[in-house]
KOLZAZA-409459 format. One record per residue (C-alpha): residue in one letter; x, y, z. Coordinates in steps of 0.5 Angstrom, whole numbers, plus 500, padded with zeros to 3 digits. Layout:
BEGIN
 res  px  py  pz
   a   X   Y   Z
...
This chain:
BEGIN
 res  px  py  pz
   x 229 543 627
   x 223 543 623
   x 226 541 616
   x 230 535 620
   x 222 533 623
   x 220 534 615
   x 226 528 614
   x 224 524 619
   x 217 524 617
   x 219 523 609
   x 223 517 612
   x 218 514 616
   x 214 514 610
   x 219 511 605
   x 221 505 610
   x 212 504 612
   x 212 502 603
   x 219 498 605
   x 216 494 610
   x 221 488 609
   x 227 492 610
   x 226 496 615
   x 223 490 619
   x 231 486 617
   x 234 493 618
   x 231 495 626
   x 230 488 628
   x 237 487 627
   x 240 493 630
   x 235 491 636
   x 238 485 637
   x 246 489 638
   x 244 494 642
   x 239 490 647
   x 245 484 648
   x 250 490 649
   x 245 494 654
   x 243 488 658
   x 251 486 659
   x 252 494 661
   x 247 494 665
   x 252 488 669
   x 259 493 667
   x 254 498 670
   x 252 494 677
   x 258 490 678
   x 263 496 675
   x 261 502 676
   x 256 503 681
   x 261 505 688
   x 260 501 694
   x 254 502 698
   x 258 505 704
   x 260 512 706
   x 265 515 702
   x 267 509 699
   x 273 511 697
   x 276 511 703
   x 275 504 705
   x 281 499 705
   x 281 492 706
   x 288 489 709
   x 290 482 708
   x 295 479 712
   x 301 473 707
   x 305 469 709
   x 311 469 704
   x 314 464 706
   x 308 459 705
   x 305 462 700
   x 299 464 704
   x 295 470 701
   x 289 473 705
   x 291 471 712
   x 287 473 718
   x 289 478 724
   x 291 475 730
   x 287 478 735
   x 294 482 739
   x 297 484 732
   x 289 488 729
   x 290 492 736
   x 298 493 734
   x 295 495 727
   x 290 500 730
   x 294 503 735
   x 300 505 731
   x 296 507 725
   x 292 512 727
   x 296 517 722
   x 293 513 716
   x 287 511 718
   x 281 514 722
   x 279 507 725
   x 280 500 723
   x 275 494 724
   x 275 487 725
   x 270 482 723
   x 270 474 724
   x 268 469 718
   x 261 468 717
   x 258 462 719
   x 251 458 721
   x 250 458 730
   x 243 455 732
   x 238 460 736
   x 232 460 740
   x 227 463 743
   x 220 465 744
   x 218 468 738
   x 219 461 734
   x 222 454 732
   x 229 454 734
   x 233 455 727
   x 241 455 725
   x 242 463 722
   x 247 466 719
   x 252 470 724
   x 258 474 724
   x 262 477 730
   x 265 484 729
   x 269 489 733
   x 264 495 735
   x 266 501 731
   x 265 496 724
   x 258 499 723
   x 262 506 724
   x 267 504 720
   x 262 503 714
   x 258 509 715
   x 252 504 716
   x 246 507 720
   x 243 503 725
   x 235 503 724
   x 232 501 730
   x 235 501 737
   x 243 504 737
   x 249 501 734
   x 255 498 738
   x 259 501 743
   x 265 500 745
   x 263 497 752
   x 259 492 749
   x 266 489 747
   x 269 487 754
   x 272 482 755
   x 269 476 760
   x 272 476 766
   x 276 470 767
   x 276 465 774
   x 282 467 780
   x 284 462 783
   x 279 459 789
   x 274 464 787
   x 267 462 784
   x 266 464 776
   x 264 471 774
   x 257 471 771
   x 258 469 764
   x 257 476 760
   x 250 475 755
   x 253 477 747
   x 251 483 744
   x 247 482 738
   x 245 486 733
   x 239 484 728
   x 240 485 719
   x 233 488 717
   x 230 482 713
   x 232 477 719
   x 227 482 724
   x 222 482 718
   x 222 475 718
   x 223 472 725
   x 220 477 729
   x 215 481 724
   x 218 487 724
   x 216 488 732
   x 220 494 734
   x 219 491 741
   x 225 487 739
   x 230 491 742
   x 232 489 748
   x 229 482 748
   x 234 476 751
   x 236 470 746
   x 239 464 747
   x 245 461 743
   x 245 454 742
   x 250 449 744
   x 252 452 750
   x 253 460 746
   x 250 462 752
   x 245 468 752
   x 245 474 748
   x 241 482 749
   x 239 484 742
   x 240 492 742
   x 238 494 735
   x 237 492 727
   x 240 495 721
   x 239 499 716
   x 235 495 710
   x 240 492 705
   x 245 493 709
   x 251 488 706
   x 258 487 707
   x 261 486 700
   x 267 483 702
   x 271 479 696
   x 268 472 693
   x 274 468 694
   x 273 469 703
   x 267 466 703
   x 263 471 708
   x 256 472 709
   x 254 478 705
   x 247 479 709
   x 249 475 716
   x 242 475 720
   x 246 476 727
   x 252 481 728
   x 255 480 735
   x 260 485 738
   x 267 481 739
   x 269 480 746
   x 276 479 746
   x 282 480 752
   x 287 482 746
   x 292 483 751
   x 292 475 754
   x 290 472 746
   x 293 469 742
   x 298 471 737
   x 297 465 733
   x 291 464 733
   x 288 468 727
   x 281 471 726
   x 280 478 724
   x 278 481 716
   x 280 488 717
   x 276 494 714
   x 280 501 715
   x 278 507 713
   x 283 512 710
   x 285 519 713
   x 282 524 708
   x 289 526 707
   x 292 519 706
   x 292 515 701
   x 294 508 700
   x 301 509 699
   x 302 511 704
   x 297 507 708
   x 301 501 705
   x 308 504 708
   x 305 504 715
   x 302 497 715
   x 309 495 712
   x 312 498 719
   x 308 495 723
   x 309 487 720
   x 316 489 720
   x 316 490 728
   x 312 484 728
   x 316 480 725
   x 323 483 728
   x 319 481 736
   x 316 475 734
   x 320 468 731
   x 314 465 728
   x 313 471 724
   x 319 473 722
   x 320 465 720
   x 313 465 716
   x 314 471 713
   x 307 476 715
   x 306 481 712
   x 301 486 711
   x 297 489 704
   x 293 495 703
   x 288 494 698
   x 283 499 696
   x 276 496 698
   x 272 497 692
   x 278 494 687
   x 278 488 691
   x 271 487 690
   x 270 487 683
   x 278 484 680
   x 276 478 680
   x 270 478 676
   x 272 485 672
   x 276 480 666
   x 271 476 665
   x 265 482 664
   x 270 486 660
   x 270 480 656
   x 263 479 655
   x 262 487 654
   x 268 486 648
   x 263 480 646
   x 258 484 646
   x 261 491 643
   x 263 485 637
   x 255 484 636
   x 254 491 634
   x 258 493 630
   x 257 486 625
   x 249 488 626
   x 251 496 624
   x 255 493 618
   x 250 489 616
   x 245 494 617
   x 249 499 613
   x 250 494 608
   x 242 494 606
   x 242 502 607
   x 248 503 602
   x 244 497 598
   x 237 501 598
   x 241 507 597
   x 244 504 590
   x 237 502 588
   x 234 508 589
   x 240 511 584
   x 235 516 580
   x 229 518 585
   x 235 521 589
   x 238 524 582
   x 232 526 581
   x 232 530 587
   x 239 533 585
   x 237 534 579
   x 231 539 581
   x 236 543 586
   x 235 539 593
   x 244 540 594
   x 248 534 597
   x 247 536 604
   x 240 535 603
   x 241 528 601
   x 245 526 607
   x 241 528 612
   x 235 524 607
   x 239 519 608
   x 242 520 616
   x 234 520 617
   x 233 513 615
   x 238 511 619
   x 236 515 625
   x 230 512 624
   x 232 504 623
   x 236 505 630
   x 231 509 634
   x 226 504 633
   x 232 499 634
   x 234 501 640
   x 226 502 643
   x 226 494 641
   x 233 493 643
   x 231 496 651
   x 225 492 651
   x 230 486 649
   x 235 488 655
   x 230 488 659
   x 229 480 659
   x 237 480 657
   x 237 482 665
   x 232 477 667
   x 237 472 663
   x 243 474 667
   x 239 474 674
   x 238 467 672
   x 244 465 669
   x 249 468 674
   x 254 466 679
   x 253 466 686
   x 260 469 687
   x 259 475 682
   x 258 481 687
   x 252 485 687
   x 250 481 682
   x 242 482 684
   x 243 489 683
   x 243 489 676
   x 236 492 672
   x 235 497 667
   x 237 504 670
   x 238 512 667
   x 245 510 666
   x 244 503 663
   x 238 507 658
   x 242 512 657
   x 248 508 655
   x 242 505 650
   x 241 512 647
   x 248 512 646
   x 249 507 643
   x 243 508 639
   x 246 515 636
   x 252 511 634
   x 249 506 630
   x 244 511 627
   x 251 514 625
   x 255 508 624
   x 249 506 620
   x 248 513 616
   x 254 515 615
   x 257 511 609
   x 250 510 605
   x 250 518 605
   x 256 519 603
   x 256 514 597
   x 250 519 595
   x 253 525 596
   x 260 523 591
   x 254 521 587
   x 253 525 579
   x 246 527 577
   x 247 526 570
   x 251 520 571
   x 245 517 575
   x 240 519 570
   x 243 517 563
   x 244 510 567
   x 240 505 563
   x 234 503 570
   x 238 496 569
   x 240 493 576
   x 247 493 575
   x 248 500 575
   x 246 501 581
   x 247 495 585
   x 254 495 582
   x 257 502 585
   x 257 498 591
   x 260 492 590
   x 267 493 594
   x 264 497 601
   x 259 490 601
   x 264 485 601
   x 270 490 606
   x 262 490 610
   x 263 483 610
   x 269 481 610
   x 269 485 617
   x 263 482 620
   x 266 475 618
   x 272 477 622
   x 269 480 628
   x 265 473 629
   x 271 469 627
   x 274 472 633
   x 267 471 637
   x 266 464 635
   x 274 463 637
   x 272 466 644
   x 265 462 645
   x 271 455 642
   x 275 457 648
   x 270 457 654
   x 266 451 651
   x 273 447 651
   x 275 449 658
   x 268 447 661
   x 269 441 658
   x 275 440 661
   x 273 443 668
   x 267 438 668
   x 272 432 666
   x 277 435 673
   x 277 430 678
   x 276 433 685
   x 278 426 689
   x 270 425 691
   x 264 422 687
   x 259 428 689
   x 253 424 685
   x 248 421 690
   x 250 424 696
   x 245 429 700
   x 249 434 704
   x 247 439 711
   x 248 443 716
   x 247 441 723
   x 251 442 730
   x 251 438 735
   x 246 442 740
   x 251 440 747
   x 255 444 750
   x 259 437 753
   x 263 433 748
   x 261 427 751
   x 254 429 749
   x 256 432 742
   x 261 425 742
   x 253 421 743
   x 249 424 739
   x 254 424 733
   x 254 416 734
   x 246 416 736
   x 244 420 728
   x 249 416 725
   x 246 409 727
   x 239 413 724
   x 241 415 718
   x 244 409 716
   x 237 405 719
   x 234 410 713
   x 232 405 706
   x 237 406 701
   x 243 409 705
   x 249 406 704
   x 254 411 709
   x 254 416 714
   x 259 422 716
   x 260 429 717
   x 266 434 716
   x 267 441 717
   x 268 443 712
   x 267 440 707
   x 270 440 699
   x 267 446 695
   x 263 448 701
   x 266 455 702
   x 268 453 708
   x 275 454 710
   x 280 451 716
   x 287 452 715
   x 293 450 719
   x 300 449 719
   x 305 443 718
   x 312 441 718
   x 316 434 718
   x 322 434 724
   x 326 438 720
   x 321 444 722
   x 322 443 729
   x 329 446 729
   x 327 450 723
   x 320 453 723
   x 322 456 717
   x 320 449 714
   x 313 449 716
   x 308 450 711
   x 300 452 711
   x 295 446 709
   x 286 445 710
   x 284 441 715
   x 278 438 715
   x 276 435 722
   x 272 429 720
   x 268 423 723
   x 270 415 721
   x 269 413 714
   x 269 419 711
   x 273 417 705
   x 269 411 703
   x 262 416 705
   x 266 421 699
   x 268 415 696
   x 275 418 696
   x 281 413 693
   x 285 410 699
   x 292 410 695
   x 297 407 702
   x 295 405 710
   x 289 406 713
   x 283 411 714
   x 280 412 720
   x 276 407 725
   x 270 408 730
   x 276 404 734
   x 280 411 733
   x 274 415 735
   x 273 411 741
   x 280 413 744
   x 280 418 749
   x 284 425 745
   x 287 425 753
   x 291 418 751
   x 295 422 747
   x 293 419 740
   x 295 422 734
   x 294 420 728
   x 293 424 721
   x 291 423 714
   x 294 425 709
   x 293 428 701
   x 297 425 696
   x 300 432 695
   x 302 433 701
   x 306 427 702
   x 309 428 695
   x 311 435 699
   x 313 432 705
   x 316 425 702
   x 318 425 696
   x 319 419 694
   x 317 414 700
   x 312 411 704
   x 308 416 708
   x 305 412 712
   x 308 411 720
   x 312 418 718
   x 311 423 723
   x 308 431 721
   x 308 437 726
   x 302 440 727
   x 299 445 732
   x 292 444 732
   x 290 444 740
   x 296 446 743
   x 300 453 742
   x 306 449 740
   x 306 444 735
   x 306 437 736
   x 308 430 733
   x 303 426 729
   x 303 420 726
   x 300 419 719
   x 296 413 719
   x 294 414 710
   x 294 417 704
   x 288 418 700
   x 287 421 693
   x 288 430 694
   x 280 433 694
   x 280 440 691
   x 277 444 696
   x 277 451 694
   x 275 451 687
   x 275 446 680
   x 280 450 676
   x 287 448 680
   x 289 443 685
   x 288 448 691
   x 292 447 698
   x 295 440 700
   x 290 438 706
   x 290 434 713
   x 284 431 715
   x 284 430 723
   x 279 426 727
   x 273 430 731
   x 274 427 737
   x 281 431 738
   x 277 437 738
   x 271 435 742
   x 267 432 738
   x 265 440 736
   x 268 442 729
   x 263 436 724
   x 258 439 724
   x 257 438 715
   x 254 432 714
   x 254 428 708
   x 248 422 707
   x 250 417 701
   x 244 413 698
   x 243 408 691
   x 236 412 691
   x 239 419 690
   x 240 425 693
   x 234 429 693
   x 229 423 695
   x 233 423 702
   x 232 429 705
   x 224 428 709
   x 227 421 712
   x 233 425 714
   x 229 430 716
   x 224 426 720
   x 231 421 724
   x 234 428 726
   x 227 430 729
   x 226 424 732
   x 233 424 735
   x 233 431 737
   x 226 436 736
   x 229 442 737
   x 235 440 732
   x 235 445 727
   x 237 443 720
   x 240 448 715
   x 243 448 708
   x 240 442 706
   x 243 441 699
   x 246 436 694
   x 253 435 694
   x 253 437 686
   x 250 444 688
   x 258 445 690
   x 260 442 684
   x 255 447 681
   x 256 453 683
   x 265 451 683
   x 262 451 675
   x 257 456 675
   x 262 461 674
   x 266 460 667
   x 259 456 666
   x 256 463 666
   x 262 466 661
   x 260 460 656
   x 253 460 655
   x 254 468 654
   x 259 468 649
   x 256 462 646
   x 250 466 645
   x 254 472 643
   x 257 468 638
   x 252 464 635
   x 248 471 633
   x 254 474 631
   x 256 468 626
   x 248 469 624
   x 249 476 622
   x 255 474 619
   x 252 469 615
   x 246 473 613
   x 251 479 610
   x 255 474 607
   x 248 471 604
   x 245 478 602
   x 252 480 598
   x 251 474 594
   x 244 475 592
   x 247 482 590
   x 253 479 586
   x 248 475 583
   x 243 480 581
   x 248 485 578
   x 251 479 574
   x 245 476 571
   x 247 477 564
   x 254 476 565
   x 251 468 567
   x 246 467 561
   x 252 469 557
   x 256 464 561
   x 252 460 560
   x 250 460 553
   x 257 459 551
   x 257 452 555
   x 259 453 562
   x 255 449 566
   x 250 450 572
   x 255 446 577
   x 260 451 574
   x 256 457 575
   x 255 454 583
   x 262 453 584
   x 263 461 581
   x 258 464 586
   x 260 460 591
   x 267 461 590
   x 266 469 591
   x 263 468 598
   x 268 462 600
   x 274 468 598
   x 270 474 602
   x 270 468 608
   x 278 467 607
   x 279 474 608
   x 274 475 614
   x 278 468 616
   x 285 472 615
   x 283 478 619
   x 279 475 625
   x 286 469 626
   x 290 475 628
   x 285 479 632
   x 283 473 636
   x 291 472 636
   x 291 478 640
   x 284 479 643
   x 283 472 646
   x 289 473 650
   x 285 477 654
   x 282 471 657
   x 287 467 660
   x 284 469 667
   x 277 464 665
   x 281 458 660
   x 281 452 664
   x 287 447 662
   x 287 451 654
   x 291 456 653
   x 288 463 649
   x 292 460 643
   x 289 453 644
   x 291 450 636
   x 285 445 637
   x 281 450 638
   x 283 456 632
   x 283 450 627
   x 276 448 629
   x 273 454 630
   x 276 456 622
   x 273 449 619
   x 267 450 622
   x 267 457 619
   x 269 456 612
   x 262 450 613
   x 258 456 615
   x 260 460 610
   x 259 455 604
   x 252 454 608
   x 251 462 607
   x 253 461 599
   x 249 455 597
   x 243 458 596
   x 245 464 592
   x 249 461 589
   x 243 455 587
   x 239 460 585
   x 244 463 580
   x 245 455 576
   x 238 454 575
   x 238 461 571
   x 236 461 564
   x 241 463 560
   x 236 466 555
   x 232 470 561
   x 238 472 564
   x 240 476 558
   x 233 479 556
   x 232 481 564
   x 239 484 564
């Protein structure tokens, strides 16, 4: 160990008198090992750390689908959650359910009225969880009973209050951390009734459910669900499921249990049977992060390309330094030190490099997370974790080490095969030296241009399906177009029906609005409303029914949005006025849902069945078809949608309003404000955004995905560049008498451009070569974040291959300038 200190300090030494070298070489390999770092520390937070849950192992999430429409992630009817819970206690120790996240407006003493975040759960999800109640107590099972309902000619049972239970950070920020909120009473808004707040969570506590369900991970509210299942509806869905296993169980046989349940469900029940219900078993954890695994597997890739083009480089300059240092190392063996001697000299500068590489490189990862914290998409789970962790430093030691080894190994070998006595009879010439590593730089090279080919082929591919997601047409015009949160604060429909006209008339009286309306939901707005539809053939034939998004919306709503009319009409105030009680029953549809229904015809004055107020479905008349609205996401059309007038659900579900001004969105927001507040002090606006925000974060994503590897690449690019460039600059010193001879007997300096740069553009090739098929293979990897393009996208790869033979040429000039203006007689007489 002593000897090995003894090295380290020689080494040091060595590198403090070559001061430019050891600046490229720690540099360079701080820059791999710092972009590994900062992905591994997301590989880290999103990949590997478990759920923070009791034995999260054992969680499960169940889905429902209908095969028949191609529906996946369904929700549970309330009646068949209950058969689900009931009839498999085998494999579960319990099952949960929990209700869509959304915003409800509250009241109090403790401040102004404000709309939170709110969810409703079962009373055993907390349980489920393994999640521990900080203040006051958690659910129980009675806070779940359902509320009486009338008998005939007797007066109305008092209204049950909700059963709430507060996040930790909402009773921090609303009540101060009080713990005398225990017990207090709360108003819901819009006729909600009152609810008793019974205790506050544990800190952090979240619900990590998948991106693509759009629940609230921190809700500010938890309500106990009070729900007669045996009077409920089974067609009217609800619940996301939560089970935890059996610690016998596993998911197989979880997954064959569910199947019987679904298959007596679907044996009792035509509409099932008809829609094709089943159920799947999904581990909680792997259902969280498969969305998101390719792509951060892809960026590790990326990244893991990084390093190894820094330690070629790195080993290239170190096999360089070693052939320069040809006699002194001769010298050493000459006077008894043995080869292993001289290796572990050599291992020791790379030590050395890396260790002070990879202290440089932390600090580097360190504002890589800060950069990812930035960048990142909203929908990557557990993004806000991410940090510099043991494991995370751990893994930068590692790497650390196996670059030192990486670095090390190559140039230590080379001097251990190398004789003393050939070493000294050597002429003290630089080519010599210089020239005995001559094919180990230019397969380093060769290696790096292909590892970057494969990168920059990557970053091409990304780039090219960004532009194409932002060239997507999602059937509006986001630009201009102010958007928020606020339900109407009535209980009666005819009170909401007047406030919506009243608000409207204000906000159109705003300078520079052009149009008002309101929607629920609205597109890319992580909202969702999903029914199902059906031409006649459906009313004897159920199994010809289809799922599609229902946007329940307010008159001029298509012009607010600037959605293209493509046949018949759109909604009139005159429809809005029409009492629902009349029986008026008009759609709007989607051009895709009425090619769907209509192939080939008119759509307008044909008639579609829907269940949207009654048990059963109804006839409706499509009134106009206007141009499809990407609702859940840019990167594919999304389902065929339905767009239904507010009043025929009691004026109720609008409650996402859109403001179109010619002065901007971000200039509205104070007078919008200030209409609401006039028409309605206790009003509380929430999420107040512009209408890009959604389109941005439906982008953010892949825009994610593209800026990393873009970087990853134009670094790579850099360091294949530079070694291309420090190759030549060798090739050039080691051939300095070969090209005064050259010259002396008539070649001309443009020849001797053409022959060094020839050199490079050769390695360029090879790298070229060897990176076509690694990026063949590897690219396919990446067919989950392509947009429009395939991962073998021509365009691309022939791009990306005249971009790279560009910038190895710019990588040949300057050694190569360098070797035209020799003098020839110089030349000769410095060689």
């Amino acid at each position: 160990m002593a000897r090995l200190f003894a090295e380290v300090g020689f080494a040091v030494r060595s590198l403090r008198k070559s001061f430019g070298f050891a600046a490229v070489t720690t540099l360079t390999i701080a820059l791999g090992i710092g972009a590994c770092a900062a992905i591994f520390s997301v590989v880290n937070a999103v990949l590997l750390q478990p759920l923070p849950y009791s034995d999260p192992e054992r969680l499960v999430l169940i889905w429902g689908e209908l095969r028949a429409r191609s529906v996946k992630d369904w929700l549970f009817a309330p009646p068949d959650f209950r058969d689900l819970r009931l009839q498999s206690t085998a494999v579960f120790e319990d099952v949960a359910g929990l209700t869509p996240s959304g915003r409800v407006p509250i009241g109090d003493a403790s401040g102004e009225p404000e709309q939170v975040r709110a969810a409703a759960a079962t009373p055993n999800l907390f349980r489920v969880l393994g999640a521990r109640v900080q203040i006051g107590r958690d659910f129980a099972e009675d806070d779940g009973t359902p509320q009486a309902q009338a008998q005939a000619g007797q007066p109305a049972p008092p209204r049950l209050p909700a059963i709430v239970i507060l996040s930790h950070g909402f009773w921090q920020r609303r009540y101060g951390g009080d713990p005398a909120v225990v017990g207090r009473q709360i108003d819901f808004g819009n006729g909600g009734g009152r609810a008793e707040i019974v205790g506050v969570l544990q800190p952090g506590f979240e619900i990590l459910l998948p991106p693509r369900v759009n629940m609230e991970r921190i809700p500010d509210i938890w309500s106990a669900i009070r729900i007669d299942y045996e009077n409920a509806s089974r067609n009217n869905v609800a619940f996301r499921v939560i089970a935890r296993l059996r610690p016998d169980a596993t998911s197989q046989a979880a997954q064959a249990q569910v199947d019987r349940v679904a298959a007596d469900l679907r044996q009792v029940f035509p509409l099932k049977q008809t829609s094709g219900l089943y159920f799947n078993v999904v581990p909680m954890y792997d259902d969280l992060v498969g969305g998101v695994r390719p792509a951060i597997v892809s960026l590790m890739g990326a990244v893991g390309f990084v390093l190894l083009i820094a330690c070629a480089n790195v080993a290239n300059l170190l096999v360089v330094r070693a052939s320069a240092r040809g006699r002194e190392l001769a010298v050493r063996a000459a006077i008894g030190a043995s080869r292993f001697e001289l290796m572990r000299h050599m291992l020791a500068e790379s030590l050395v490099v890396a260790g002070i590489g990879t202290v440089l490189g932390v600090a580097l990862a360190h504002l890589g997370v800060r950069l990812l914290l930035l960048l990142g998409p909203q929908g990557m789970p557990r993004l806000e974790t991410i940090g510099i962790d043991p494991r995370v430093l751990g893994f930068a030691v590692a790497a650390g080490l196996l670059t030192a080894l990486l670095c090390g190994i190559v140039p230590a070998l080379r001097v251990a095969g190398t004789e003393a006595i050939e070493a000294l009879r050597a002429t003290g010439g630089r080519s010599s030296g210089l020239r005995s590593g001559g094919r180990f730089r230019s397969a380093m090279v060769v290696t790096e241009v292909a590892l970057s080919f494969i990168l920059l082929v990557g970053a091409g591919l990304t780039v090219r399906s960004f532009a194409a997601l932002a060239r997507v047409d999602p059937g509006f015009d986001p630009r201009n177009l102010l958007t928020f949160s606020l339900p109407a604060p009535f209980p009666e429909a005819e009170q909401r029906a007047n406030f919506k006209r009243q608000l409207r008339t204000r906000l159109l009286a705003i300078p520079g609005v052009e149009s008002v309306t309101a929607a629920g939901p609205l597109p890319l707005d992580g909202g969702t409303s999903s029914g199902r539809w059906g031409t006649e053939a459906a009313a004897s034939d159920p199994s010809a029914f289809r799922q599609a998004t229902f946007h329940f919306v307010l008159p001029g709503y298509f012009e607010a949005m600037k959605t293209r009319l493509i046949e018949g009409r759109t909604f009139t105030d005159a429809d809005n006025d029409v009492p629902a009680a009349r029986g008026v029953r008009q759609l709007v549809i989607d051009d895709i849902l009425a090619q769907k229904a209509f192939p080939g015809q008119s759509a307008v004055g044909k008639t579609l069945l829907s269940r949207i107020t009654t048990p059963e479905a109804e006839r409706f008349e499509v009134i106009g078809v206007v141009k499809h609205q990407r609702h859940t996401g840019l990167a594919s059309d999304g389902p065929e949608a339905i767009f239904i007038l507010d009043t025929l659900v009691g004026h109720g579900a609008a409650t996402r309003w859109a403001v179109r001004s010619s002065l901007g969105a971000d200039r509205l927001g104070a007078s919008v404000r200030a209409a609401v507040t006039e028409l309605a002090p206790r009003a509380a606006i929430a999420e107040m955004q512009p209408m890009q925000a959604f389109v941005d974060r439906a982008m953010a994503p892949l825009k994610f995905a593209t800026t990393l590897i873009g970087i990853f690449a134009a670094v790579a690019v850099a360091l294949a560049g530079i070694g291309l460039y420090g190759v030549l600059s060798t090739i050039v010193s080691q051939r300095t008498g070969e090209i005064g001879m050259r010259m002396v007997f008539g070649a001309g300096r443009g020849s001797i451009f053409g022959l060094v740069v020839g050199e490079g553009l050769k390695l360029a090739a090879a790298g070229v070569l060897v990176g076509l098929a690694g990026a063949l293979a590897v690219t396919r990897v990446m067919a989950s974040l392509l947009v429009g393009i395939t991962p073998t996208d021509p365009p691309t790869f022939a791009a990306i291959t005249a971009l790279f033979f560009a910038i190895a040429a710019l990588a040949c000039w300057v050694p190569a300038f360098r070797a035209s203006r020799l003098e020839p007689l110089d030349a000769i007489r410095e060689e």
